[in-house]
N, C-alpha and C positions, 0 to 999 in steps of 0.2 A: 508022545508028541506027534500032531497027527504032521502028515506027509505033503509039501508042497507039489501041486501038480505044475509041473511047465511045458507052456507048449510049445518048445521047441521044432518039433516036427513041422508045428502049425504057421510058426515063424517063416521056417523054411520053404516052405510050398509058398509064402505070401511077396515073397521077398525075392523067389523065380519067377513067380508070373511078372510081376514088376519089373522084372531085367528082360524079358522077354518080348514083355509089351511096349518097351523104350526101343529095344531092337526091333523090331517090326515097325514102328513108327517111324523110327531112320532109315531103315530100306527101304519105304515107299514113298519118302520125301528123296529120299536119292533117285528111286524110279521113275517120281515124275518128271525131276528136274531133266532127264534125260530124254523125255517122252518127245516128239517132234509136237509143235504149237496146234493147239486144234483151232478151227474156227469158230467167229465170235459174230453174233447178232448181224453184226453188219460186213460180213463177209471178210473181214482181214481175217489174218492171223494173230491170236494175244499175243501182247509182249512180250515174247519169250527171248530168250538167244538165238533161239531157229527161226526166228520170225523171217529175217534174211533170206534164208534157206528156202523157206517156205515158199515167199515172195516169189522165186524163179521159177516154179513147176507149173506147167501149163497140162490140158486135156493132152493127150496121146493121138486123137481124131480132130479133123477140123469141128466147128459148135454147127450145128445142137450136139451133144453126147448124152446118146441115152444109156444109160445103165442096165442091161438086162440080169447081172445078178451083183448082188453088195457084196461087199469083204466081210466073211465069216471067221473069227479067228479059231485053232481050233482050243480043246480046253487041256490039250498035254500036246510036245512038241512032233510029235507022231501021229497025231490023230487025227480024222478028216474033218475039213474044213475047208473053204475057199479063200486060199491066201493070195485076194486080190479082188477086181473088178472086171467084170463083162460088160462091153461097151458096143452095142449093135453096129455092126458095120458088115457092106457086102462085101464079096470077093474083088479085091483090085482097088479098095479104098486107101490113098494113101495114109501113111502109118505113120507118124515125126515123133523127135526125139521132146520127152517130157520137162528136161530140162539139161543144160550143158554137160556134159561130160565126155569118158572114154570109152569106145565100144567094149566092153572085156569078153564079147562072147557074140557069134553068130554059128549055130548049125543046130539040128535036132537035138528035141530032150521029148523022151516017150513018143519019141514019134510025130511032134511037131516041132516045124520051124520057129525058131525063138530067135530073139535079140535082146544081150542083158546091156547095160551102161553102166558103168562106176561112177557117181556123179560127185565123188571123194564125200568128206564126213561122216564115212559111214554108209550111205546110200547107194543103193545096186537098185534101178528099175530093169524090169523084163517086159517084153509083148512079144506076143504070139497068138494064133501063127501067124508071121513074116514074111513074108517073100524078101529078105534082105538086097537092098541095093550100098549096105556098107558092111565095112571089113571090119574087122577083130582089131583092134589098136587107135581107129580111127576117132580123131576128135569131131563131135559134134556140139552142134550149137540148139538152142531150146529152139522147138520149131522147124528142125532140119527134116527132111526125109529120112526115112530110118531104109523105109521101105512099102509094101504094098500088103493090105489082109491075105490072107492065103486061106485057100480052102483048108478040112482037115482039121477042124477047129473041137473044143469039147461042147460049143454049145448047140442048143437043137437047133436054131439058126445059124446065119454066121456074124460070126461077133471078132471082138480081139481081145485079150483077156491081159490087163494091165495088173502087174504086182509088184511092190514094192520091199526091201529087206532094208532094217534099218540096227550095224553092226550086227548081221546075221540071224535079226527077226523078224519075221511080216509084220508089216504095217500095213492100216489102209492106207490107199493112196490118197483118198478123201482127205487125209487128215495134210496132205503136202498140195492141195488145190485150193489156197486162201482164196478162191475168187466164188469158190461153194457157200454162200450165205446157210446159217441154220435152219432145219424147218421149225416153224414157230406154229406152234395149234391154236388157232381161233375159234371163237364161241361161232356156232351153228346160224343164230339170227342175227 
């Protein structure tokens, strides 16, 4: 009587990718739902729950803000990258708060002046360097004076360097500036 072959094994292997690929698909549907709203064609923010959120964060510098480098994320939690935005500005340029919150932090980190905010929900914005004219505890309003650029800065000019942590991971900030329209590529002629 000849011998049935079953592929049990074969089952098995088909039957974990399948449970694997359901879980990967719900982690990243949970990831996005958490993600802060990106910008859309016409410069709002999508409908998200963050939209609100969004809505309140202003430039860091009075307009124009020119960007001298974008937000690089890096590709492991250690690794280099530019967890933020460089925003040309000279020495003595005043420096305002991005959006309402509580100062949680004025003094040096590596050797530049910094200023962080708790903006609650998760959100800590930082600039630097600073020349702070506000205190650790202190509420501000979007728009307030933080303080003034300070020399000492990382970039070859001088800039101030805007970054944003959202429940303890960089975000760009681009993505909390609903007033950034998308760039759209047009045809040549």
């Amino acid at each position: 009587m000849p011998r049935l072959h079953r592929p049990i094994p074969l089952l098995l292997l088909v039957c974990g990718a399948l449970t694997m690929g359901a879980l990967a698909s719900a982690h990243s549907a949970e990831a996005r739902a958490d993600a802060p709203a990106a910008p859309t064609a016409s410069g709002g923010a999508s409908p998200t729950a963050d939209s609100t959120a969004t809505a309140r964060w202003r430039w860091p510098l009075d307009p124009p803000a020119t960007i001298t480098a974008p937000f690089r994320a890096p590709p492991t939690p250690y690794a280099s990258g530019h967890r933020g935005i460089d925003l040309a500005a000279a020495a003595g340029t005043p420096v305002r708060a991005p959006a309402a919150g509580t100062v949680s932090f004025v003094g040096a980190v590596a050797g530049r002046p910094l200023v962080a905010i708790d903006h609650g929900d998760g959100y800590v914005s930082a600039v630097e360097p600073v020349s702070a004219l506000v205190e650790a505890g202190s509420a501000v309003a979007p728009g307030e004076p933080l303080g003034t650029v300070a020399s000492g800065g990382h970039c070859d000019g001088a800039c101030v360097h805007f970054g944003v942590r959202l429940h303890g991971e960089y975000v760009s900030p681009m993505l909390l500036l609903g007033s950034v329209p998308r760039a759209v590529l047009l045809p040549l002629d």
